[in-house]
Structures are given as C-alpha cells and as structure tokens.
MDAnalysis code that builds the backbone (N, CA, C; Angstrom):
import MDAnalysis as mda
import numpy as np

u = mda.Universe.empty(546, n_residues=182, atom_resindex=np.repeat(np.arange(182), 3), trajectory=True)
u.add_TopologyAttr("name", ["N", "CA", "C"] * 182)
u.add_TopologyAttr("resid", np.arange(1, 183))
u.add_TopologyAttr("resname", ["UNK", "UNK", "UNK", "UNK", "UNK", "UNK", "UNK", "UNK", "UNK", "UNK", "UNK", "UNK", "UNK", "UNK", "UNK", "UNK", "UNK", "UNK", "UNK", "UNK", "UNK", "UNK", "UNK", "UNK", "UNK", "UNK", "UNK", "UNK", "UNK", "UNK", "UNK", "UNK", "UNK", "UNK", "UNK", "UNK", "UNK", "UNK", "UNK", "UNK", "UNK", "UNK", "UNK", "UNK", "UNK", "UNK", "UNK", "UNK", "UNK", "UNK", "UNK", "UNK", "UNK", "UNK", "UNK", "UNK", "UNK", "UNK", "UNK", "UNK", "UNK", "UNK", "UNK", "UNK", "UNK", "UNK", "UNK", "UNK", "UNK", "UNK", "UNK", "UNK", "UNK", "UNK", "UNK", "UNK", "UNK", "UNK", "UNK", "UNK", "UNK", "UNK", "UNK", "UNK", "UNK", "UNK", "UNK", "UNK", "UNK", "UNK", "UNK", "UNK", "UNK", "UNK", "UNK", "UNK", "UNK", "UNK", "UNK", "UNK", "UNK", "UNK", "UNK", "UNK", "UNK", "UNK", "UNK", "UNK", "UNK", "UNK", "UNK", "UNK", "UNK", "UNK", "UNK", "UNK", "UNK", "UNK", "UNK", "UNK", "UNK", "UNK", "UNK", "UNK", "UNK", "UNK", "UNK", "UNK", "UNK", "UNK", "UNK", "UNK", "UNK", "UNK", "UNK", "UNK", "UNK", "UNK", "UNK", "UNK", "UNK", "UNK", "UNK", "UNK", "UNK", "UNK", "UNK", "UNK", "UNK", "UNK", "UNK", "UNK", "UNK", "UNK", "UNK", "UNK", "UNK", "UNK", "UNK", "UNK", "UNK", "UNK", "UNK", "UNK", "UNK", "UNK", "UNK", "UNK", "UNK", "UNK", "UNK", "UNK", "UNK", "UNK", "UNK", "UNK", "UNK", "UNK", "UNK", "UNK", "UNK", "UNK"])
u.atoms.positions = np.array([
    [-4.696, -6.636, 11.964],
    [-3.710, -6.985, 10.956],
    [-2.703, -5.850, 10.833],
    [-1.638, -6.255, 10.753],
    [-0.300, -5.495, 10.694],
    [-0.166, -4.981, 8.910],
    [0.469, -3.304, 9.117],
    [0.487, -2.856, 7.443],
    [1.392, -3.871, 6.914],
    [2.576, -4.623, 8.041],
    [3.434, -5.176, 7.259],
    [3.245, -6.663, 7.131],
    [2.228, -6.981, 7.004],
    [1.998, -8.310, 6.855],
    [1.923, -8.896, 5.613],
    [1.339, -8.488, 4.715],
    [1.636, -8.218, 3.216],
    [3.138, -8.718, 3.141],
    [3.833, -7.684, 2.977],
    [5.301, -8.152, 3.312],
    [5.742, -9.446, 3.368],
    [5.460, -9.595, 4.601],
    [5.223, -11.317, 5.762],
    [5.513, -12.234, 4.624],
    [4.137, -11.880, 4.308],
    [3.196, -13.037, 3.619],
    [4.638, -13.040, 1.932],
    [4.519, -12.098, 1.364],
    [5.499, -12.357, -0.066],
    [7.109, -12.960, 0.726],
    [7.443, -12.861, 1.458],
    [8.403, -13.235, 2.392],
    [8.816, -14.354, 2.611],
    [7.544, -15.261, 3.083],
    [7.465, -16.377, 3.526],
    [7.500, -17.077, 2.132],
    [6.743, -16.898, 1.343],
    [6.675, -17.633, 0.005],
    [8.020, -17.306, -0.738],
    [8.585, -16.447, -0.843],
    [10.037, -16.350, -1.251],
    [11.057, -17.511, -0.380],
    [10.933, -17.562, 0.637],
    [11.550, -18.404, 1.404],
    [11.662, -20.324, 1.446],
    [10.027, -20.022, 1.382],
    [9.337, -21.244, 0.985],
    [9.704, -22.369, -0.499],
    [10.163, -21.230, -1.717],
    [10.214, -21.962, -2.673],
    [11.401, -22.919, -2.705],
    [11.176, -24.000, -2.981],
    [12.450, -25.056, -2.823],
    [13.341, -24.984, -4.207],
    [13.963, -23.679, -4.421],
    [15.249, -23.654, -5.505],
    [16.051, -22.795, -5.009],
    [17.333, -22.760, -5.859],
    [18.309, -21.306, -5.356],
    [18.128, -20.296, -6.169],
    [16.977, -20.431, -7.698],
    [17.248, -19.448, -8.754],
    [16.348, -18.653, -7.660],
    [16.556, -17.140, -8.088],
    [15.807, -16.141, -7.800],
    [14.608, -15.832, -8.704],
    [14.841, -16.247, -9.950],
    [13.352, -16.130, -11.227],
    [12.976, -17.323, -10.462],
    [12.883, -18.474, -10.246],
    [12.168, -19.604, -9.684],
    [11.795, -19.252, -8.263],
    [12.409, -18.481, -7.822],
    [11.711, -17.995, -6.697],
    [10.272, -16.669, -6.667],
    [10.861, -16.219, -7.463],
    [9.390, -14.601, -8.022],
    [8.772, -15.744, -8.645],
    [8.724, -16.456, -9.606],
    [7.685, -17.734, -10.213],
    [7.221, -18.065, -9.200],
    [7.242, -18.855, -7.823],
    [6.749, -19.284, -7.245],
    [5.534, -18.151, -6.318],
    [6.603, -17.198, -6.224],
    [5.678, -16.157, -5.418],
    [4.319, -15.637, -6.636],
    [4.991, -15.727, -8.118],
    [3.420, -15.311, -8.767],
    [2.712, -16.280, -9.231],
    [3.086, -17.490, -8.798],
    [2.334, -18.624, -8.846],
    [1.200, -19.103, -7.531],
    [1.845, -18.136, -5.972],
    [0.866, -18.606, -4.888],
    [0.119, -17.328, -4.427],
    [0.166, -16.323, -5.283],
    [-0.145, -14.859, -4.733],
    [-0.833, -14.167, -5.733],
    [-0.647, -14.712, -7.002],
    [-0.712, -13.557, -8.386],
    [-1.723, -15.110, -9.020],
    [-1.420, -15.901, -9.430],
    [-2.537, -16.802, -9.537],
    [-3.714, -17.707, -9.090],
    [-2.822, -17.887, -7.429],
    [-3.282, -18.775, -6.909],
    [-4.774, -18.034, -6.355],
    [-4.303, -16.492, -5.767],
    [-5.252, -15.543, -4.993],
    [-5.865, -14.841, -5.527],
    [-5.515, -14.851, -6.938],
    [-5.851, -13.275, -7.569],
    [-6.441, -13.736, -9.045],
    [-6.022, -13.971, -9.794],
    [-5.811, -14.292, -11.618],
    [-6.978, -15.131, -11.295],
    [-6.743, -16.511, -11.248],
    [-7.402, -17.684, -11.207],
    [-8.842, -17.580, -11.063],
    [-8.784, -17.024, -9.939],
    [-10.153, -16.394, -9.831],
    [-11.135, -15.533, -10.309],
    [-10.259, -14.450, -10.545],
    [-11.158, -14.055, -11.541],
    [-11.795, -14.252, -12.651],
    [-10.795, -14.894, -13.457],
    [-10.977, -15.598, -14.950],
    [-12.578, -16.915, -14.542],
    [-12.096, -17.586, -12.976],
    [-13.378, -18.471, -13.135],
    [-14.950, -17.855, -12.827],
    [-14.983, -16.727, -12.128],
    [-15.516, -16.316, -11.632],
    [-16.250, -15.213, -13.302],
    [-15.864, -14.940, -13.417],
    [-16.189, -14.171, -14.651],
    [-16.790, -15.147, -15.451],
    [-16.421, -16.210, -15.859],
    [-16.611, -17.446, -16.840],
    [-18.027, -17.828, -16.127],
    [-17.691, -18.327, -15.087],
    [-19.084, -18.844, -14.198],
    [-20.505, -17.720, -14.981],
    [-20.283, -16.568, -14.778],
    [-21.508, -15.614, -14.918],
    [-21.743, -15.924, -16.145],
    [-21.143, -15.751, -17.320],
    [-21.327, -16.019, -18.655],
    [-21.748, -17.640, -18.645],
    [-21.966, -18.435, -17.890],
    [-21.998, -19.553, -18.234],
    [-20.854, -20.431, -18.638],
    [-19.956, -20.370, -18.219],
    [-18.574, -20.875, -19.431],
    [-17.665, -21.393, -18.198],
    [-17.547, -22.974, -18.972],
    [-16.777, -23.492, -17.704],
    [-15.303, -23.632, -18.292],
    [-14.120, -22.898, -17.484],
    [-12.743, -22.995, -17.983],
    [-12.000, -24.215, -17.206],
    [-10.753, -24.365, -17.838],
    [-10.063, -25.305, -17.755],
    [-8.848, -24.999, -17.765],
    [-6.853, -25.191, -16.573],
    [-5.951, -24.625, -17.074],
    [-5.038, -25.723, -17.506],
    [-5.328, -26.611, -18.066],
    [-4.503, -27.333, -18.774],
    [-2.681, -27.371, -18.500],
    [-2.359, -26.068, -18.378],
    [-0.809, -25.855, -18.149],
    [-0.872, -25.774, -16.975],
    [-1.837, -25.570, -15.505],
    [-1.492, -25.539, -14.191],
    [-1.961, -26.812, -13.836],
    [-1.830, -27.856, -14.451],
    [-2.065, -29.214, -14.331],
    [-0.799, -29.352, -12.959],
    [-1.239, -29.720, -11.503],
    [-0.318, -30.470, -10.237],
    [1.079, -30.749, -11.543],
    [1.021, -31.964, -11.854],
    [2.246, -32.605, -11.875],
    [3.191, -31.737, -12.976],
    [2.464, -31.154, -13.878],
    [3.510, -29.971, -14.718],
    [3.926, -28.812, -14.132],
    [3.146, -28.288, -13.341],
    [3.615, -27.559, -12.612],
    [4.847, -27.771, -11.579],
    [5.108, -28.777, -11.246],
    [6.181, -29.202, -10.250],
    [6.789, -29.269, -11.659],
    [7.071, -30.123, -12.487],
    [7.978, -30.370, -13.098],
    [8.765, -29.338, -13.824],
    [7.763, -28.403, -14.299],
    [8.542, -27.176, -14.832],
    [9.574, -26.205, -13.956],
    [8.912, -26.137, -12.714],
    [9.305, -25.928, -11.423],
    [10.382, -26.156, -11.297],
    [11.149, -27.217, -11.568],
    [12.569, -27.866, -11.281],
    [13.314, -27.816, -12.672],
    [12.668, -26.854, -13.609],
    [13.794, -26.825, -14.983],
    [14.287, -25.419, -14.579],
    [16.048, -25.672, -15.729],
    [16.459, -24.055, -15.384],
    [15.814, -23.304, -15.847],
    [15.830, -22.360, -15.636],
    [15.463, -20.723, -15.684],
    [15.834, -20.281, -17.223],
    [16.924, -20.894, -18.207],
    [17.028, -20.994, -19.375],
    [16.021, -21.099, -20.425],
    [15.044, -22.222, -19.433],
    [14.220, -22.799, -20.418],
    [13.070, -21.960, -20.288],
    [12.816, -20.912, -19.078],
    [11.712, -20.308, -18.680],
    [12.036, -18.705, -19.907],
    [13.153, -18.400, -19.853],
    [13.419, -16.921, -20.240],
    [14.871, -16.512, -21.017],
    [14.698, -16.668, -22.211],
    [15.517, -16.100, -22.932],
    [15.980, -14.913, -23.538],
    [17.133, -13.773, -23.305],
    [17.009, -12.589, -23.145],
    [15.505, -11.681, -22.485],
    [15.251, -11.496, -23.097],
    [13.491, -10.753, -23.041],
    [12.255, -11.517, -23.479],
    [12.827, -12.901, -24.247],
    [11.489, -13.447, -24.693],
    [11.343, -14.133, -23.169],
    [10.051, -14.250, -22.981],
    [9.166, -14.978, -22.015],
    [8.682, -16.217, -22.922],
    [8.110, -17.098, -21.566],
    [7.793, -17.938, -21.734],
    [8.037, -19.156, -22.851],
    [9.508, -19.098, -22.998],
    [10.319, -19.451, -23.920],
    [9.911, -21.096, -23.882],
    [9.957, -21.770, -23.250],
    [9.590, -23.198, -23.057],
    [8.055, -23.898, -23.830],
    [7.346, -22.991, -23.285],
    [5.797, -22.718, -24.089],
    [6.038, -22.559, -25.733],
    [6.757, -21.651, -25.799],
    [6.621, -21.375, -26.999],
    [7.087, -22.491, -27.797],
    [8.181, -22.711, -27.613],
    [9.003, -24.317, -28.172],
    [8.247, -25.358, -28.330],
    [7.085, -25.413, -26.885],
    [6.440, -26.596, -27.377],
    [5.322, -26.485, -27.764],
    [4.622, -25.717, -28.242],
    [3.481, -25.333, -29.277],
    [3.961, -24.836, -30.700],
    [5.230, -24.353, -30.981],
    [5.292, -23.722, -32.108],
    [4.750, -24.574, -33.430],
    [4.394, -25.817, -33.194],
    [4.277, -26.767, -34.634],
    [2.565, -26.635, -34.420],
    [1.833, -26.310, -33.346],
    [-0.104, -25.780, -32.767],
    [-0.289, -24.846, -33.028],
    [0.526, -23.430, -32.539],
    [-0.125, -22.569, -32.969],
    [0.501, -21.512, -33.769],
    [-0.413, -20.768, -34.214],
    [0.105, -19.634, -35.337],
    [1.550, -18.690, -34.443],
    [2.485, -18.860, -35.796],
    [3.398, -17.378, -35.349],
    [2.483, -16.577, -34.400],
    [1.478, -15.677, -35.174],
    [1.119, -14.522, -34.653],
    [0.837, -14.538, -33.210],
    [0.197, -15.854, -33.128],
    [0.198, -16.303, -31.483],
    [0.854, -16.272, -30.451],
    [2.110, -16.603, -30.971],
    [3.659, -17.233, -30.139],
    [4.022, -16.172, -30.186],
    [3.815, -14.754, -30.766],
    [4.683, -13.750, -30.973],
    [3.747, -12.649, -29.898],
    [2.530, -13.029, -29.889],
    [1.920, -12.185, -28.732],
    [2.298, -11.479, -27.677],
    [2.217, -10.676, -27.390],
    [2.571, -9.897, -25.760],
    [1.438, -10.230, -24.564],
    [2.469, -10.981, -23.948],
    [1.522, -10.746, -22.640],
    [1.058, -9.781, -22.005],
    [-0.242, -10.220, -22.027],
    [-1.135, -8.859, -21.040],
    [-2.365, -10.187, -20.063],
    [-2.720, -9.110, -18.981],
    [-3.385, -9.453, -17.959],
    [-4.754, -9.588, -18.389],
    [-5.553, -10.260, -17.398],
    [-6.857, -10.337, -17.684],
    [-7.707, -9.223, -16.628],
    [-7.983, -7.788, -17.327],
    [-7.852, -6.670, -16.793],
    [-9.247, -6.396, -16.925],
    [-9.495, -5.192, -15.817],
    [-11.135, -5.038, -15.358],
    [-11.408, -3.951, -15.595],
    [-12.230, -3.518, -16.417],
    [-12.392, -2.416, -16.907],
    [-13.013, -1.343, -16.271],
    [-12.170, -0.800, -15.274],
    [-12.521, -0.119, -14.329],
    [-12.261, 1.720, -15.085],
    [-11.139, 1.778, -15.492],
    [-11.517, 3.289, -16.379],
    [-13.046, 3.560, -16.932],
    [-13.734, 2.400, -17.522],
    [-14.372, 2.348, -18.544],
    [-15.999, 2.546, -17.557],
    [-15.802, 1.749, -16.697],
    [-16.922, 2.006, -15.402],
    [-16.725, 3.219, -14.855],
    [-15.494, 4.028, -14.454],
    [-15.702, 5.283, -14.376],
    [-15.845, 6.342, -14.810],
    [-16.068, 5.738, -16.325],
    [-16.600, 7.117, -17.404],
    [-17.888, 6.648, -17.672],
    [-18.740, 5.392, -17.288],
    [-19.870, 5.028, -17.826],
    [-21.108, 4.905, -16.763],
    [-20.688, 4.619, -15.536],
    [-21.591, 4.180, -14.358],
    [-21.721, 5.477, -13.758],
    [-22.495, 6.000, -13.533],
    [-22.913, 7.220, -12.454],
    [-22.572, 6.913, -11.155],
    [-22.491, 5.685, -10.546],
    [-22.338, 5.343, -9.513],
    [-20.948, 5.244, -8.833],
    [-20.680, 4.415, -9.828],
    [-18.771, 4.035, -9.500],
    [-18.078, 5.288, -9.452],
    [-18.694, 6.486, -10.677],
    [-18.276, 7.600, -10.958],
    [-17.815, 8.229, -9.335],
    [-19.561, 8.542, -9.335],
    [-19.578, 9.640, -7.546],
    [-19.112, 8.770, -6.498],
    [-18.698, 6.927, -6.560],
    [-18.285, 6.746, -5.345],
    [-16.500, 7.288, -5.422],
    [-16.079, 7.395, -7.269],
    [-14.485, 7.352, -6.627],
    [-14.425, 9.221, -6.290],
    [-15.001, 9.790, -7.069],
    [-15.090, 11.357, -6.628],
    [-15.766, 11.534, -5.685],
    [-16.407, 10.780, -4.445],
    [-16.709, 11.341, -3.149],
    [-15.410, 10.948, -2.014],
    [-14.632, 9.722, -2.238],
    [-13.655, 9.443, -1.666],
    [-12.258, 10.079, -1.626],
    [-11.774, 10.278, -3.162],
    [-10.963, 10.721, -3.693],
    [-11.038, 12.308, -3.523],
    [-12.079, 12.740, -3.628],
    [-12.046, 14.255, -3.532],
    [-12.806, 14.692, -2.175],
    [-12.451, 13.547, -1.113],
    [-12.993, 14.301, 0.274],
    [-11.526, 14.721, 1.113],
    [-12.812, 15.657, 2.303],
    [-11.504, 16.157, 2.743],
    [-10.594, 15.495, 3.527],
    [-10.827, 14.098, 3.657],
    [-9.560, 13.294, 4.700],
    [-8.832, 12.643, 3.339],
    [-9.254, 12.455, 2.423],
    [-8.336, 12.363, 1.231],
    [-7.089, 12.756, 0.983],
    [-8.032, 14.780, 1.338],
    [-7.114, 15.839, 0.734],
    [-6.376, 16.183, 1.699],
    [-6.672, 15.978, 3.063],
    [-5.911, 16.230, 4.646],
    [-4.862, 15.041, 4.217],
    [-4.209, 14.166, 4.152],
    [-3.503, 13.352, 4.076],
    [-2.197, 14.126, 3.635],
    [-2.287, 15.193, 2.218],
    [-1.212, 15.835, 2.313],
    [0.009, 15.447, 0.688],
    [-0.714, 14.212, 0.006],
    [-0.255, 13.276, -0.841],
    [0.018, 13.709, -2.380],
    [-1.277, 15.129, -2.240],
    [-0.983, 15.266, -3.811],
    [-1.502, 16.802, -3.542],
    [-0.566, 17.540, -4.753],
    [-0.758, 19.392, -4.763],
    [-2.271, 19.122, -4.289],
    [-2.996, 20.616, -4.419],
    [-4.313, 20.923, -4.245],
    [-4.485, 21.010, -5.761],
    [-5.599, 20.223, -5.970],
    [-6.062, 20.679, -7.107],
    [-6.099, 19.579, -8.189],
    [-4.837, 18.411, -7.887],
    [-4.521, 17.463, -8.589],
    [-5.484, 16.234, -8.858],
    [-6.029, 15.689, -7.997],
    [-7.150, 15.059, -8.235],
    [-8.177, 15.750, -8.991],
    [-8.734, 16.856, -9.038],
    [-9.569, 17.368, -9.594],
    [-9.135, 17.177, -11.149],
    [-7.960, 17.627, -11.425],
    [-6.705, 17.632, -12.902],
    [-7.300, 16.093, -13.264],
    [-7.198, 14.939, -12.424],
    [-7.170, 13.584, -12.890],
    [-8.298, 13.226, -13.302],
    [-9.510, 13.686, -12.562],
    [-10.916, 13.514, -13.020],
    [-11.259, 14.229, -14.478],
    [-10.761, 15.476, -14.560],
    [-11.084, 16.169, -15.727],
    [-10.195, 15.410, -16.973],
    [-8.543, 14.780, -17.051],
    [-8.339, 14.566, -18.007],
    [-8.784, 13.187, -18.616],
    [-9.390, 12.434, -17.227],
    [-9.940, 11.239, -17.580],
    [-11.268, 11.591, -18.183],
    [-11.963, 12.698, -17.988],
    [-13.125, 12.581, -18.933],
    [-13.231, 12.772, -20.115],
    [-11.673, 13.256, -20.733],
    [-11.660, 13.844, -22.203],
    [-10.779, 13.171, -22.579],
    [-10.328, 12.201, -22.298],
    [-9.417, 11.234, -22.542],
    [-10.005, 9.661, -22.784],
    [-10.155, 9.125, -24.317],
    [-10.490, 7.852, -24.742],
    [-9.921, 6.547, -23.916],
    [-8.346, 6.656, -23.614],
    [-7.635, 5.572, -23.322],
    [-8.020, 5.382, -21.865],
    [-7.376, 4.213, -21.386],
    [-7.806, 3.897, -19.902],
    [-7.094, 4.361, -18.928],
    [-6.127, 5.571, -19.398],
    [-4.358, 5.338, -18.714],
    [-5.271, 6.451, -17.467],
    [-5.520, 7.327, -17.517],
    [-6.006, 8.004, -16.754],
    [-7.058, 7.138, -15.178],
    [-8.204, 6.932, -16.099],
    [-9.081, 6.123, -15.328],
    [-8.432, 4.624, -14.604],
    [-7.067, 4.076, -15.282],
    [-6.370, 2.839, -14.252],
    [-5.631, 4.014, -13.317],
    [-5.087, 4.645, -13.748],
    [-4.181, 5.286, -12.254],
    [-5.513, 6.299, -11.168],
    [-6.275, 6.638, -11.331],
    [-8.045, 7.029, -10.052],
    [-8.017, 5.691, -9.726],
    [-8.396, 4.357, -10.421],
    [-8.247, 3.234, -9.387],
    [-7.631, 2.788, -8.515],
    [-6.356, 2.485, -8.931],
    [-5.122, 2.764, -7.826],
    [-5.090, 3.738, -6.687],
    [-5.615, 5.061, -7.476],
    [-5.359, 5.769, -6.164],
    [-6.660, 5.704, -5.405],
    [-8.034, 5.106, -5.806],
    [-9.162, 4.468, -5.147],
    [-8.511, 3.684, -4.059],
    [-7.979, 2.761, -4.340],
    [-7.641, 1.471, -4.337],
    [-6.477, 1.602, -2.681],
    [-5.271, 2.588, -2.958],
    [-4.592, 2.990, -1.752],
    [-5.904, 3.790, -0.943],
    [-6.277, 4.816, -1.166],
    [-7.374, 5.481, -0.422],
    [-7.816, 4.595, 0.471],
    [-8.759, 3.369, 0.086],
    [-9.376, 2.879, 0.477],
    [-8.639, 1.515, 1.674],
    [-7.371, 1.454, 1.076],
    [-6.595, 0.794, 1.677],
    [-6.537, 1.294, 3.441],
    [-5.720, 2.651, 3.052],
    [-5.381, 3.304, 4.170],
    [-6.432, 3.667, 5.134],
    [-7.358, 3.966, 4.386],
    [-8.302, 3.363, 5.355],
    [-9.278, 2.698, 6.899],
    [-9.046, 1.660, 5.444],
    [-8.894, 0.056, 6.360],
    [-7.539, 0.125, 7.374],
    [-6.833, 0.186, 6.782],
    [-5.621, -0.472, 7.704],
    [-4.782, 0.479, 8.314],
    [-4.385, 1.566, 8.087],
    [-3.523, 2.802, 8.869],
    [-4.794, 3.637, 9.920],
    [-5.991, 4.317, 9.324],
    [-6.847, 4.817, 9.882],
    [-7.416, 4.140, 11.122],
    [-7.870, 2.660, 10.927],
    [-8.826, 1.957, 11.450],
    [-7.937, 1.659, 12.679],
    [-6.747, 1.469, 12.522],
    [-5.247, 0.994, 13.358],
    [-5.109, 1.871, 14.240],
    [-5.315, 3.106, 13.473],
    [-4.628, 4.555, 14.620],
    [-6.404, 4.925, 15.757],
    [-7.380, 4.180, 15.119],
    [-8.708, 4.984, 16.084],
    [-8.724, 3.325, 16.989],
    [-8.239, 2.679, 17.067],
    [-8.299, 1.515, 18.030],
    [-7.625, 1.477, 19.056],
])
C-alpha cells in the first residue's frame, strides 16, 4: 500500500459526490469515511458489549439522499451547524439541547494511559525508543516533558496528543519503515 493512498481514497470520494457545493462535497466525504468507516462503528460496537442495541434514525437511505440534494443554507448558518435539525426538532427538544456543542464519541485513551499499566509501558516503550528518537521529530527530551506533564495533569489534553503521536509512530511504521525494508 502506497503512503498516498489515503489521499486516493478522500479524492475519489470528493470527486464522487454528485453536487457542485464544496460543504456537500466534505459532507459526503464525512459521511463515507468519518461515519461510514469510523463513527458508526464504534458507537455499535461499544453498544453491542453493553448489551444495547442502537438505531440512526437520521441516516435512514432515503433522508439521507434527500438532505443530500438541499442547499447548503439549510445545512449551515453563519457558525450554527446543523441548522436544518435544529428547525425540525425545536418544538421535541429542549433549548438546552438544540443549543449543544457538538462533540465526538471519544475514547478515552488519556485516561487508559494514566490508569492501565499496560497501555502505559506500551506507549512509553514505543514512543521513548530509540528508532522513535532516531527519526529526528522532536528536541531530545520532549517526549519525556509529555509523559511527565500528562501525569500531573487532570485533563486529557496531554494524554490525546501521546495518542496521536502513538498513533503516527505506529503508522510510520507500518507503512514508511515496512516500505523502505522490502
């Protein structure tokens, strides 16, 4: 697999979407890449373990096309999102609801790396080895800085950016490393 296939792939689906808006076009791409591959799944997959069977009511086939083909007006007004939604629930659900900020359905991976011994020493054996540190990416010393302020640090901001940089680590890997010894 090619590094730039990724690429490819958001490429083709940009291409693919049948409108001229450009928001109807990123909609489509986080509708076949960001929900279709990613979101969706998790949410069922999580539900499954708990026992709990979900349902998406709004990614119903035929609403989905149909919204699909409204302007972009109806999708996003100045900064409010999901402006269309909101219009047609406002008489269902509470203000406080409609006034919500979107946020993701997020994995509490800071929280596993201040709590699991395991997850701990796998991201500090990766992160702080020496083909890590041969790469050249960050001062000397800086990862070490990230581990320490994530341990004295409540919030997740620390422990989400060690994932990420788990996350490329592990990438490069796979796909630049594995590429260059073949």
């Amino acid at each position: 697999m090619s590094t730039e296939s990724p690429w490819r792939c958001v490429e083709q689906h940009f291409a693919r979407a049948r409108t001229t808006s450009e928001l109807n076009r990123l909609l489509y791409i986080d509708l076949k890449l960001t929900l279709g591959d990613n979101d969706l799944l998790k949410v069922v997959r999580t539900a499954e373990v708990a026992g709990v069977g979900v349902r998406f009511p709004l990614l119903s086939l035929p609403l989905v096309e149909y919204t699909g083909t409204l302007a972009t007006a109806f999708k996003v007004r100045g900064m409010e999102k999901r402006y269309l939604f909101k219009r047609a629930f406002r008489t269902l659900l509470p203000p406080e609801i409609l006034a919500k900020q979107k946020h993701g359905f997020g994995v509490p991976t800071s929280e596993w790396m201040r709590s699991h011994d395991g997850f701990r020493a796998l991201a500090r054996d990766i992160l702080l080895s020496n083909r890590c540190r041969e790469r050249g990416y960050f001062r000397d010393g800086a990862m070490d800085e990230l581990f320490a302020l994530h341990a004295l640090d409540s919030t997740p901001f620390y422990g989400d950016f060690l994932w990420r940089l788990l996350m490329l680590e592990l990438w490069y890997r796979q796909h630049v490393d594995r590429a260059g010894a073949e």
